[in-house]
TORKOL-4160 file (C-alpha; in steps of 0.2 Angstrom, whole numbers, padded with zeros to 4 digits, m for minus):
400
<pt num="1" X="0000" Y="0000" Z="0000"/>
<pt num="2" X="0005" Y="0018" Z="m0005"/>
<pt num="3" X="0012" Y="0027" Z="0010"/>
<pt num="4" X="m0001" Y="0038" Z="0018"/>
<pt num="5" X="m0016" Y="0028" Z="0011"/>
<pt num="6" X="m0029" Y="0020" Z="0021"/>
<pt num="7" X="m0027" Y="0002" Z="0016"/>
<pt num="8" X="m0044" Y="m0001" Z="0021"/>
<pt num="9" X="m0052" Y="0018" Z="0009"/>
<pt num="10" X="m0042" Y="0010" Z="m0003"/>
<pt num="11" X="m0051" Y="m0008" Z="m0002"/>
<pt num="12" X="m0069" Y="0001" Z="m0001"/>
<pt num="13" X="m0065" Y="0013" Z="m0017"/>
<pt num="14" X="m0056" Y="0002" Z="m0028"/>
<pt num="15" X="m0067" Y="m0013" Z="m0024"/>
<pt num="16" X="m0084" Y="m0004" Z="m0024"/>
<pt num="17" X="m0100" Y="m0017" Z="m0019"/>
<pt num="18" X="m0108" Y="m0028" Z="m0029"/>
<pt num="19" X="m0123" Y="m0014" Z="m0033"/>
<pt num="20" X="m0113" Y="m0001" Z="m0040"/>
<pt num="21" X="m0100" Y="m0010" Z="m0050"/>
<pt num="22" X="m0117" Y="m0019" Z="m0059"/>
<pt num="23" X="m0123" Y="0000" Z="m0059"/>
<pt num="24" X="m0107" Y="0008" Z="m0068"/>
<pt num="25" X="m0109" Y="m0006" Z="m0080"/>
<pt num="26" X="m0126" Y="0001" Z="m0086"/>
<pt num="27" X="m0123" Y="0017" Z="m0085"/>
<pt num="28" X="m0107" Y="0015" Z="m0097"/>
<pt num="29" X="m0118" Y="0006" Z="m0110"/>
<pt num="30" X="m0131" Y="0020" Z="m0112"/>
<pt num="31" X="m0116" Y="0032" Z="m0112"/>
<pt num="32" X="m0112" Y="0022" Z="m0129"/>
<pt num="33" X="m0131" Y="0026" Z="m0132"/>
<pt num="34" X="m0134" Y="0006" Z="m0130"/>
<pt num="35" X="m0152" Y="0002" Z="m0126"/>
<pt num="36" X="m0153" Y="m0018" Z="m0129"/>
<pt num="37" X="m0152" Y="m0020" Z="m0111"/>
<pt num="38" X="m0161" Y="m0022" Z="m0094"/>
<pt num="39" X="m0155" Y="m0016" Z="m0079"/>
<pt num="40" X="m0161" Y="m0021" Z="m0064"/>
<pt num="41" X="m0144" Y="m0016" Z="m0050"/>
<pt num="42" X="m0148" Y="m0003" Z="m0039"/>
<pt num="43" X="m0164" Y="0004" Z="m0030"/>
<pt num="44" X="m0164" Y="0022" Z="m0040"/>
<pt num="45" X="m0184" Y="0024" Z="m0041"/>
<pt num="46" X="m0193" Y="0026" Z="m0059"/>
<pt num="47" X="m0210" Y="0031" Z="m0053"/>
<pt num="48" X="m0206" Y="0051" Z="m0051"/>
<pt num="49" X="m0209" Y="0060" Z="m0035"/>
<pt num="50" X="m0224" Y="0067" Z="m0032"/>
<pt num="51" X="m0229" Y="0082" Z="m0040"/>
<pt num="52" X="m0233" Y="0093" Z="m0023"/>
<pt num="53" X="m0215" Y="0089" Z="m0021"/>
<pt num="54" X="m0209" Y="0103" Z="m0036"/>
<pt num="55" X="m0224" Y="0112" Z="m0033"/>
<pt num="56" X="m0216" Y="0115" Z="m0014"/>
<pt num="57" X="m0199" Y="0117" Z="m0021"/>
<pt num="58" X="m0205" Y="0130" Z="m0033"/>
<pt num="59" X="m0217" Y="0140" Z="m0018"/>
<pt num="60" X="m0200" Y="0140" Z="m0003"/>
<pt num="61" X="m0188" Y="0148" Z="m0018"/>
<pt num="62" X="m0201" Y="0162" Z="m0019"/>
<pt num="63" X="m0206" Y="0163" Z="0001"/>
<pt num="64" X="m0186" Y="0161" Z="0009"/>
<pt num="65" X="m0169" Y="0171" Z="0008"/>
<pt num="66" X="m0157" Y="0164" Z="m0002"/>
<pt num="67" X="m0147" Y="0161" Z="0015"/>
<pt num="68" X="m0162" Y="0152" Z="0022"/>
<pt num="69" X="m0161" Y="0138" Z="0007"/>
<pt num="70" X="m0141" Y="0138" Z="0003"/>
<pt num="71" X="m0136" Y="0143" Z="0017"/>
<pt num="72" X="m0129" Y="0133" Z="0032"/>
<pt num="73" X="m0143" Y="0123" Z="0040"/>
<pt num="74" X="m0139" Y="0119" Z="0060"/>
<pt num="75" X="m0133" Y="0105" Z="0065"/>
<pt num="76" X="m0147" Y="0096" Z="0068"/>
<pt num="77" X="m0158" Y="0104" Z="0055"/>
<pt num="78" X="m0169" Y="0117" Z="0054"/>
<pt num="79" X="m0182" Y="0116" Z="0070"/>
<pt num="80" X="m0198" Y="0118" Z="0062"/>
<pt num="81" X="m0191" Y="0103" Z="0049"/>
<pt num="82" X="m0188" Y="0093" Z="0066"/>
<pt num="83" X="m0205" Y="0097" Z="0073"/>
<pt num="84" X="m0215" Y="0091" Z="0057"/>
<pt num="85" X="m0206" Y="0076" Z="0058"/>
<pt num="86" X="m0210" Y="0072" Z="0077"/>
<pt num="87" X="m0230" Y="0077" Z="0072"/>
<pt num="88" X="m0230" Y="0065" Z="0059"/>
<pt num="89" X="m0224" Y="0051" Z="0069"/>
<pt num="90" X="m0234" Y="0056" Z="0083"/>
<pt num="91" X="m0250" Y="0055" Z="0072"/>
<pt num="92" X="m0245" Y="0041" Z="0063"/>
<pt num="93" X="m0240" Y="0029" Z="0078"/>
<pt num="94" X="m0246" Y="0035" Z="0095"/>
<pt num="95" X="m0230" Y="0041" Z="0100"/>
<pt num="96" X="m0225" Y="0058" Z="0109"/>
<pt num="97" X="m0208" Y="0062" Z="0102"/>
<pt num="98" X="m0202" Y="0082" Z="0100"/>
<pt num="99" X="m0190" Y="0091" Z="0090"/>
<pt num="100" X="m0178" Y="0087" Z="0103"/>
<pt num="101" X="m0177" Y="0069" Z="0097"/>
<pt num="102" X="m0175" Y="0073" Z="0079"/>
<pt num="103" X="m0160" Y="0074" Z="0069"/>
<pt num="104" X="m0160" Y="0077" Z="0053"/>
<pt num="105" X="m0146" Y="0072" Z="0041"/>
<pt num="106" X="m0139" Y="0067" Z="0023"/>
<pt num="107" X="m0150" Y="0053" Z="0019"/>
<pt num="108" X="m0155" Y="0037" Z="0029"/>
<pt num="109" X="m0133" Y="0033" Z="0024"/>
<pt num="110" X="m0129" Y="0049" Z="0032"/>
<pt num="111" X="m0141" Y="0044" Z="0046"/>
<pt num="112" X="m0133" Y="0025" Z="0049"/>
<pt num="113" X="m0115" Y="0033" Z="0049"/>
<pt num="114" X="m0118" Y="0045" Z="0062"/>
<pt num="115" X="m0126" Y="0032" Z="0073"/>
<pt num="116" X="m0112" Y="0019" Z="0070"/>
<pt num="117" X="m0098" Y="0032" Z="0072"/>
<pt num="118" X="m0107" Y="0040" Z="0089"/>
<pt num="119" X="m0112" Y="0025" Z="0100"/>
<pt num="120" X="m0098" Y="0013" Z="0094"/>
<pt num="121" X="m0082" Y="0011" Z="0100"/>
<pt num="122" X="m0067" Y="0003" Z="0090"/>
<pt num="123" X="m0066" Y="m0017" Z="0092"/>
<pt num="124" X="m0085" Y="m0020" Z="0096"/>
<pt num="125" X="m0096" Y="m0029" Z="0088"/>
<pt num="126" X="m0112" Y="m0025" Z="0077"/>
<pt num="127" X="m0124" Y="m0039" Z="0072"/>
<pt num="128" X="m0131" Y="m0038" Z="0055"/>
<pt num="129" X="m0146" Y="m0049" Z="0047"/>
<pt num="130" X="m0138" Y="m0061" Z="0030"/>
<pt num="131" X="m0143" Y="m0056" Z="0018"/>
<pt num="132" X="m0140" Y="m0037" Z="0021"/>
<pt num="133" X="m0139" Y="m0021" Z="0013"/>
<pt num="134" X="m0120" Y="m0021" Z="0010"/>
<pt num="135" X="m0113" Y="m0005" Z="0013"/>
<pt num="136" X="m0118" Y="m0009" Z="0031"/>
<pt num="137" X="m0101" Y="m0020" Z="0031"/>
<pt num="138" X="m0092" Y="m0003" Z="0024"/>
<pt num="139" X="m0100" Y="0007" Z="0037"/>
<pt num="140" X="m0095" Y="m0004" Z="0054"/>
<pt num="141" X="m0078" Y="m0008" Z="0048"/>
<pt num="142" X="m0074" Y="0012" Z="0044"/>
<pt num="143" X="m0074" Y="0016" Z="0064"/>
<pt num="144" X="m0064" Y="m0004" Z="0067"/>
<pt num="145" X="m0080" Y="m0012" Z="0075"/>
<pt num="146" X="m0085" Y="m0030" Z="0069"/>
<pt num="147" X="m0096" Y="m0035" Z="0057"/>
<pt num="148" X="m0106" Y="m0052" Z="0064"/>
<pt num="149" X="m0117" Y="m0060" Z="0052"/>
<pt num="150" X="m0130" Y="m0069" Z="0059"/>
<pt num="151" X="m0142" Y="m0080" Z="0047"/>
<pt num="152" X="m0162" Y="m0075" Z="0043"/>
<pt num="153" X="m0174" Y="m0089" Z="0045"/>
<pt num="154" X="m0172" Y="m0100" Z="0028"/>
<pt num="155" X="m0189" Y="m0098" Z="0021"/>
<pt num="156" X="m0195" Y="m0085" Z="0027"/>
<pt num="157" X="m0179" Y="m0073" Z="0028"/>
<pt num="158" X="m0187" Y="m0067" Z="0046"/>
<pt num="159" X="m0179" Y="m0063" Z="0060"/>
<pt num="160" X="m0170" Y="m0080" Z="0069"/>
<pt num="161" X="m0172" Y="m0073" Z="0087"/>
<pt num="162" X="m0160" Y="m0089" Z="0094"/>
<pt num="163" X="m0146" Y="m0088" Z="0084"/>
<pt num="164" X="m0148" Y="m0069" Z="0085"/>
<pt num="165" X="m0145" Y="m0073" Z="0104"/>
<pt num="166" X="m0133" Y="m0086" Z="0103"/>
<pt num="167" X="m0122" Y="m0072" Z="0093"/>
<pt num="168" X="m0123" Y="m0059" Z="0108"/>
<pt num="169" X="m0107" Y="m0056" Z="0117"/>
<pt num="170" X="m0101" Y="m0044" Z="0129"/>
<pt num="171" X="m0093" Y="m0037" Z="0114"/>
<pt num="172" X="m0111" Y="m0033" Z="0106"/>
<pt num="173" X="m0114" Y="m0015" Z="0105"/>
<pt num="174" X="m0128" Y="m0015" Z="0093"/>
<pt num="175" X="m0140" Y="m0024" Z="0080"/>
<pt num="176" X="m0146" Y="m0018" Z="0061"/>
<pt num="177" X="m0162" Y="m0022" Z="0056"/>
<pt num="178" X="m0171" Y="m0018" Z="0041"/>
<pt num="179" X="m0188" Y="m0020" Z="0038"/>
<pt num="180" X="m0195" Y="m0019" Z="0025"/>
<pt num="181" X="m0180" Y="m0029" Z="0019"/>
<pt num="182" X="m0169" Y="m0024" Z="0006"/>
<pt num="183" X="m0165" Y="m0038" Z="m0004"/>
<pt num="184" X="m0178" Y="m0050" Z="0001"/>
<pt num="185" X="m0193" Y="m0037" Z="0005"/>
<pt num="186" X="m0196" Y="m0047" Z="0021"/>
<pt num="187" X="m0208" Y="m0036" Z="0032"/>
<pt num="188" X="m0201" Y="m0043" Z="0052"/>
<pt num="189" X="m0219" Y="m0045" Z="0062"/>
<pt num="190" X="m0221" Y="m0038" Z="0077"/>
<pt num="191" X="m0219" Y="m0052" Z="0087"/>
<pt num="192" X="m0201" Y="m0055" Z="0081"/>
<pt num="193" X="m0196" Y="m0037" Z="0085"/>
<pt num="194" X="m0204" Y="m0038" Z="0101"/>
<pt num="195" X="m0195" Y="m0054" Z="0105"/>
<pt num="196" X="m0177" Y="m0047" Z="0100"/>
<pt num="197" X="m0181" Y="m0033" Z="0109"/>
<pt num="198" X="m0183" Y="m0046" Z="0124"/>
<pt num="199" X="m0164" Y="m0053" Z="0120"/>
<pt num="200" X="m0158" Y="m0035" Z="0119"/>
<pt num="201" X="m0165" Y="m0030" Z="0138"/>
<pt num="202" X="m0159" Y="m0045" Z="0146"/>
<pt num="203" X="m0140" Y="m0044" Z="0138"/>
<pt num="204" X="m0138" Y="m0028" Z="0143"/>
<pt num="205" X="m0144" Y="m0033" Z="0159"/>
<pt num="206" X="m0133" Y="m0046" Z="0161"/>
<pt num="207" X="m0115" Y="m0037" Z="0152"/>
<pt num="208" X="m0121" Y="m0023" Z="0161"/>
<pt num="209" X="m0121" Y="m0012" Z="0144"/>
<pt num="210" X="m0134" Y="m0005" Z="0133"/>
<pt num="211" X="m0136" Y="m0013" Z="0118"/>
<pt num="212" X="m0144" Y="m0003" Z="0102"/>
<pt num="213" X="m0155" Y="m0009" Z="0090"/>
<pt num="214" X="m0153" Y="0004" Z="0074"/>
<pt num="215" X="m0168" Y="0003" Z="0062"/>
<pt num="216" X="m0165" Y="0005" Z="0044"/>
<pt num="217" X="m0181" Y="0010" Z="0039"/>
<pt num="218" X="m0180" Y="0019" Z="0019"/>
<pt num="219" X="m0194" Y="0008" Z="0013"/>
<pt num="220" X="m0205" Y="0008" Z="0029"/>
<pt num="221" X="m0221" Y="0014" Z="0020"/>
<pt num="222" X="m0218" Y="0004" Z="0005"/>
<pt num="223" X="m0229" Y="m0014" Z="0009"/>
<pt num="224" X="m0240" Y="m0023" Z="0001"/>
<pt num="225" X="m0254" Y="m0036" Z="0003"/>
<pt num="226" X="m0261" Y="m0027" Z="0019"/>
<pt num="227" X="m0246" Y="m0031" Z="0028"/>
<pt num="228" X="m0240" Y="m0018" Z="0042"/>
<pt num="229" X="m0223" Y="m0012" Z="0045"/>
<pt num="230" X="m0221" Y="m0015" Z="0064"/>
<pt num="231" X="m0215" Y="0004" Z="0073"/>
<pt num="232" X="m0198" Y="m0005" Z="0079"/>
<pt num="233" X="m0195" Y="0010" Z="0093"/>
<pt num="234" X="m0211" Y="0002" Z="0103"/>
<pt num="235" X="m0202" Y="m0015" Z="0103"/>
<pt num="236" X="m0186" Y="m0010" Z="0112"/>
<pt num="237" X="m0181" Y="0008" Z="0121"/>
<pt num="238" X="m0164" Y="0008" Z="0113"/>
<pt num="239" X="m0169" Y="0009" Z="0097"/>
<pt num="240" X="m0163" Y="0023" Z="0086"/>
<pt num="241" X="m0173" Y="0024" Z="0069"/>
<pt num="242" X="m0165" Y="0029" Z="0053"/>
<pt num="243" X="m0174" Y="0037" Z="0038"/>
<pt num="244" X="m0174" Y="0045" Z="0022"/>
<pt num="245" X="m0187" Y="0050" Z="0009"/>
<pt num="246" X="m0176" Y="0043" Z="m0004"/>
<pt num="247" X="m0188" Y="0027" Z="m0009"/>
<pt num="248" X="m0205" Y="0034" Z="m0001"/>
<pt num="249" X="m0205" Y="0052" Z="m0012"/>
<pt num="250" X="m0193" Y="0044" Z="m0025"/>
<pt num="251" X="m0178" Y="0058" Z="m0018"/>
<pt num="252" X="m0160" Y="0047" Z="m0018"/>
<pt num="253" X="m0150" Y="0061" Z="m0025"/>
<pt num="254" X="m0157" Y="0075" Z="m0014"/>
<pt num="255" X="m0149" Y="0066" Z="0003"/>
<pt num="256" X="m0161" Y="0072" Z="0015"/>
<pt num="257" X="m0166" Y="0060" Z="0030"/>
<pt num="258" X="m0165" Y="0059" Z="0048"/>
<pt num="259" X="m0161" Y="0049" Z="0064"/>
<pt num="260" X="m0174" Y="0048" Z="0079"/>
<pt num="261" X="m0167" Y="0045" Z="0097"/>
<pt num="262" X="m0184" Y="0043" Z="0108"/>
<pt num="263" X="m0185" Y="0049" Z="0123"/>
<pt num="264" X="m0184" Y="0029" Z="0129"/>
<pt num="265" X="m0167" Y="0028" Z="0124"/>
<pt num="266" X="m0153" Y="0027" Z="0139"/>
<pt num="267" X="m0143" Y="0043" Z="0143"/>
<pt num="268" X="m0155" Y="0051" Z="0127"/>
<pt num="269" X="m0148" Y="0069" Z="0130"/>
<pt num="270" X="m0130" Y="0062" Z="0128"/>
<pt num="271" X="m0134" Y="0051" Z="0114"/>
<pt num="272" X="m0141" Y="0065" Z="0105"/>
<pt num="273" X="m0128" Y="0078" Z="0106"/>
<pt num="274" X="m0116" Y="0064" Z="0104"/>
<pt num="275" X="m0125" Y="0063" Z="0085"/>
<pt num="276" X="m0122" Y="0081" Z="0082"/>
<pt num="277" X="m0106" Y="0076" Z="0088"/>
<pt num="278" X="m0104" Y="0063" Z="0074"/>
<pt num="279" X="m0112" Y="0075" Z="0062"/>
<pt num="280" X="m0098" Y="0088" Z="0062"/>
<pt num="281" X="m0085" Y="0074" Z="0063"/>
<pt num="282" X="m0092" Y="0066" Z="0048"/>
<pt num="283" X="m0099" Y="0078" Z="0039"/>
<pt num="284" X="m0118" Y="0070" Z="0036"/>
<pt num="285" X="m0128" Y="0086" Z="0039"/>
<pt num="286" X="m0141" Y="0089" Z="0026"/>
<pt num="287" X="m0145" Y="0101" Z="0016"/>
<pt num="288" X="m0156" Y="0116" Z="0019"/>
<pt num="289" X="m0167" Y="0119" Z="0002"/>
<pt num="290" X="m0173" Y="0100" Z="0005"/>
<pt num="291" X="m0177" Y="0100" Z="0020"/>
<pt num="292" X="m0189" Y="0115" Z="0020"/>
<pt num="293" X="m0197" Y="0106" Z="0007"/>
<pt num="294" X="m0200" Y="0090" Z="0016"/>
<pt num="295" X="m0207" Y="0101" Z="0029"/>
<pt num="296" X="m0221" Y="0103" Z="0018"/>
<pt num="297" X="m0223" Y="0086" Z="0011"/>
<pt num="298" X="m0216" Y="0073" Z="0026"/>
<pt num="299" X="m0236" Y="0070" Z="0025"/>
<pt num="300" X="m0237" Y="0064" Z="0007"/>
<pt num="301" X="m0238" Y="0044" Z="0004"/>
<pt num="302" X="m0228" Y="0032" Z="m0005"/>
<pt num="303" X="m0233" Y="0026" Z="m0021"/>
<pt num="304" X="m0238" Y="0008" Z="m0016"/>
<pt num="305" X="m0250" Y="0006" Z="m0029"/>
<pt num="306" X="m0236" Y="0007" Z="m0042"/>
<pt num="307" X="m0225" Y="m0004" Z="m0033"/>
<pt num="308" X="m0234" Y="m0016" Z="m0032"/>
<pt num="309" X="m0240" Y="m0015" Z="m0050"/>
<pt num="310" X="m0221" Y="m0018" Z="m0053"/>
<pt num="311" X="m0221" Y="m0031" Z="m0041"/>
<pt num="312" X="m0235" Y="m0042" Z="m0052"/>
<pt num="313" X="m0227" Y="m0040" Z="m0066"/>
<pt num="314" X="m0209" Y="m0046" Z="m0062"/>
<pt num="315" X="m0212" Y="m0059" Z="m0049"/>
<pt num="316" X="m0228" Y="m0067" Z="m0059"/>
<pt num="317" X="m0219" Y="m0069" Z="m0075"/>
<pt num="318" X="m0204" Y="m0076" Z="m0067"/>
<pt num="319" X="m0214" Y="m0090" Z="m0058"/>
<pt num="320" X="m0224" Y="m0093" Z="m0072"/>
<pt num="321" X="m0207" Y="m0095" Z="m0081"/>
<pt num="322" X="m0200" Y="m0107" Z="m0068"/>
<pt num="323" X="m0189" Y="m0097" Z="m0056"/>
<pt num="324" X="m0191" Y="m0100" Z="m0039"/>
<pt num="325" X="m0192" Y="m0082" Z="m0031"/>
<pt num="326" X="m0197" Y="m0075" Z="m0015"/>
<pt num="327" X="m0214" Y="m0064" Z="m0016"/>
<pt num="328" X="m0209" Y="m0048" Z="m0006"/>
<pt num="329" X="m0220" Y="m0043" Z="0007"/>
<pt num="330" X="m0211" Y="m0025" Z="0004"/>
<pt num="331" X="m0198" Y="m0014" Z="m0004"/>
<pt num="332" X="m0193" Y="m0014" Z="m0021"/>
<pt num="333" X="m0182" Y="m0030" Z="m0025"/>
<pt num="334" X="m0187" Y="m0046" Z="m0029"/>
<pt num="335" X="m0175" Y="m0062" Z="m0022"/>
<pt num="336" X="m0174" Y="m0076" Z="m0035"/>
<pt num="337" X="m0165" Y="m0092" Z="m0034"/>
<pt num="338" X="m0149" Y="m0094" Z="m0046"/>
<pt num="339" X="m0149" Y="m0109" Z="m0058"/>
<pt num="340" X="m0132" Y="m0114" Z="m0052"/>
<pt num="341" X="m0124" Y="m0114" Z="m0035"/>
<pt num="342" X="m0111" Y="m0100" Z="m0038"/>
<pt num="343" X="m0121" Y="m0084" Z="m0040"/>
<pt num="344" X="m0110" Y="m0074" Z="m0049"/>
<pt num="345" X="m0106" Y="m0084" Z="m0063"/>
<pt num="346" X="m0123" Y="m0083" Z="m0065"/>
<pt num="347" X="m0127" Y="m0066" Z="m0064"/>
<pt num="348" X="m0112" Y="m0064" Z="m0075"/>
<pt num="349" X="m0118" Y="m0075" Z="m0089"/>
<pt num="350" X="m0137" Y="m0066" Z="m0086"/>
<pt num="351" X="m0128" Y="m0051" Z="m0092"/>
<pt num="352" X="m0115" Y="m0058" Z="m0106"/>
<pt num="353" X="m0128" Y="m0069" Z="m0113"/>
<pt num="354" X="m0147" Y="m0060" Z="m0111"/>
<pt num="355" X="m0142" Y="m0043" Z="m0105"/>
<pt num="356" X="m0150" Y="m0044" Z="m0089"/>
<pt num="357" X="m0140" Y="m0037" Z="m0075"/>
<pt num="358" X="m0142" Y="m0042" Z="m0057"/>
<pt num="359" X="m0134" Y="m0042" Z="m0041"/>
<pt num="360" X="m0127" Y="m0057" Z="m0035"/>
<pt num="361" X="m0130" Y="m0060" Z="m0018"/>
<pt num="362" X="m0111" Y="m0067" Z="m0009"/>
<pt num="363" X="m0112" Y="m0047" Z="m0006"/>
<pt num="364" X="m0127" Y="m0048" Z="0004"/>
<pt num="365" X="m0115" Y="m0060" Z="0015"/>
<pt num="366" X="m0128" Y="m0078" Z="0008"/>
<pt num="367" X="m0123" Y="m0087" Z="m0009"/>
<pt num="368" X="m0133" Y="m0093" Z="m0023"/>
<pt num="369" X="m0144" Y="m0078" Z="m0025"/>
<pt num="370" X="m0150" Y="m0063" Z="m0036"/>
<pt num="371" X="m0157" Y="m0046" Z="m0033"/>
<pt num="372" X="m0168" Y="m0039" Z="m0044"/>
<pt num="373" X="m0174" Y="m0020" Z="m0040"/>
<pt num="374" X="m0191" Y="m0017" Z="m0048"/>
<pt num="375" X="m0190" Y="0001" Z="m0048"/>
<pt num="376" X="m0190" Y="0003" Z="m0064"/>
<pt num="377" X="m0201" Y="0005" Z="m0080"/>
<pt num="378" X="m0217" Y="m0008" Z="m0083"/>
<pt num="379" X="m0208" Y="m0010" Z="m0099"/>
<pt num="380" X="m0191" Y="m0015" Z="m0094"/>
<pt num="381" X="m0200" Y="m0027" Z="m0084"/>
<pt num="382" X="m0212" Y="m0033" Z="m0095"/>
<pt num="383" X="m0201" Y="m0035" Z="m0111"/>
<pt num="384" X="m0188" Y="m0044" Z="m0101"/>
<pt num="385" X="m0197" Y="m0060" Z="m0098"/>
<pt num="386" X="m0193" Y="m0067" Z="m0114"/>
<pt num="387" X="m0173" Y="m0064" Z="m0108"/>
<pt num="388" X="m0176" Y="m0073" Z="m0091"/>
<pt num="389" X="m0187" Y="m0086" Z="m0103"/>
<pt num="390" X="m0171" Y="m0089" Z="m0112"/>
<pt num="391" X="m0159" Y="m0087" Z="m0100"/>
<pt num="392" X="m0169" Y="m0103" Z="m0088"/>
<pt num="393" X="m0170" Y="m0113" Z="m0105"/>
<pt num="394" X="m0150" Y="m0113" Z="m0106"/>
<pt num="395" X="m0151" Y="m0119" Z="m0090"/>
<pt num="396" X="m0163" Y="m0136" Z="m0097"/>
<pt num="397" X="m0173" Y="m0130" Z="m0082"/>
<pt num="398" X="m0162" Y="m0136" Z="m0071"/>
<pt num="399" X="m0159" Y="m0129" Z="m0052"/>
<pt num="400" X="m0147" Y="m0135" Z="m0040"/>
């Protein structure tokens, strides 16, 4: 390694994950103005945001000073962006959370970072849920805690509450969960949560430690089928919930999110500030034209009905094909069964021979899997059927 240079910078930026390398690949073949193609990597949302959205965007340019909307926000965001927030929750779940609990920051990323980088110390461990979003893994190992993979239930990719407690140890600082999943779009029930929560309590009673639970929570709106996102702060007090409008309002680029500390949570004015704290140190404040827009809009709803349009399109036409592929309770992605045990020389001959790109799944920390993200056009889904068609034809069928 080059003097001076992080060994481990240079591993995250020269490596990239799974998504983005699939990503750059697609984005390189429409920059050669190539359209025979469908790309289905990353979870960048088609359906547009709402139109109350650039109406807001249009009415704050006309009622703020230019200071007020590129200027420097504070620390924690603007207050009256903070109180909106903590009303929406409060109407939404019965809950009675303030300003005070709220902090706002550059996307649900930004919000996950300063969490990590502000209740962690170096050589602790952080329990994550296989399969997992991935740049979880970049995010412990960046402030030198441990990444402990711990399995989902096989069929159901729910929560294993026992193995998640056999992986406890008095080195455990915290657990990731993420619900609605992303890449299965598992939705963890209630009783799961409330049952980890359980395990949580009592190790901390017994390591004489608190023990977070972070909540990843981008797609918490987006469910189908009647089925109900469970509010994961009512199933353990040390939870911190992290979230961005990125899925929900279709708003990835504009970075704007936050992180919730209820008033549950142990210490909870010293685990705030210590979030500012990790705001300044790593930079994950948002921005300020953004988040007087969600001010106005942190009321408008997700387009489930489009999803979910999506979602029987890409998932019927596969199982009618043959796949075997997980039906997601929620999210965007769909998780389907390779036809050969190594994932990736299935994905990569997906793409050389069909043009289909996916993302294998040894990234997601499990093998012999594919993610689909189904944020995309009816038509990209629709017209490549015929390519999976092919593609499971090559195969004779077969799966291992």
């Amino acid at each position: 390694m080059a003097d001076g240079v992080d060994s481990l910078m240079y591993e995250f930026g020269a490596g990239k994950s799974a998504i983005r390398t699939v990503f750059e690949e697609t984005c390189a073949l429409r920059e050669q103005g190539r359209t025979d193609f469908w790309d289905f990597s990353i979870g960048n949302p088609y359906v547009p945001a709402p139109p109350k959205v650039n109406e807001t965007i249009r009415e704050v340019l006309g009622q703020y000073a230019p200071i007020d909307l590129h200027g420097y926000p504070p620390n924690n965001g603007w207050p009256a962006t903070r109180a909106a927030v903590a009303k929406n929750l409060n109407e939404r779940f019965s809950t009675n959370y303030s300003m005070g609990d709220v902090v706002m920051t550059g996307g649900c990323a930004g919000a996950i970072t300063a969490t990590i980088c502000a209740l962690t110390t170096a050589g602790e461990d952080i329990i994550v849920i296989t399969p997992y979003f991935p740049e979880y893994r970049m995010y412990i190992q960046a402030w030198k805690c441990k990444c402990i993979e711990v399995p989902s239930e096989p069929e159901t990719f729910q929560l294993d509450i026992d193995a998640i407690k056999k992986a406890i140890t008095p080195c455990t600082r915290m657990v990731i969960v993420n619900t609605p999943n992303n890449p299965t779009g598992a939705v963890y029930s209630e009783e799961s949560l409330r049952a980890l929560g359980d395990v949580l309590r009592e190790a901390s009673k017994r390591y004489q430690k608190t023990i977070y639970l972070l909540s990843d929570e981008p797609y918490r709106e987006i469910c189908y089928d009647g089925a109900q996102n469970p509010w994961v702060a009512d199933c353990y007090e040390n939870t911190i919930v992290c979230y961005s409008w990125s899925k929900s309002l279709s708003l990835p680029g504009e970075r704007v999110g936050y992180a919730l500390v209820p008033p549950t949570v142990t210490n909870h004015s010293m685990v705030y500030d210590a979030l500012l704290g990790a705001q300044r140190a790593v930079n994950t404040i948002t921005n300020s034209l953004f988040t007087r827009v969600i001010e106005r809009c942190v009321d408008l709803p997700a387009p489930v009905e489009e999803y979910e349009r999506k979602r029987k399109i890409i998932y019927e036409g596969l199982k009618e094909i043959g796949y075997e592929v997980v039906r997601p309770q929620g999210a965007f992605y769909l998780w389907l069964k390779c036809l050969e045990e190594d994932d990736h020389s299935f994905c990569r001959r997906a793409a050389a021979e069909q043009h289909l790109f996916l993302v294998e799944s040894t990234d997601f920390g499990c093998s012999g899997w594919a993610r689909i993200s189904y944020a995309c056009s009816d038509e990209t889904l629709s017209t490549s059927l015929p390519a999976f068609k092919r593609l499971f034809d090559s195969y004779g069928g077969y799966q291992w």
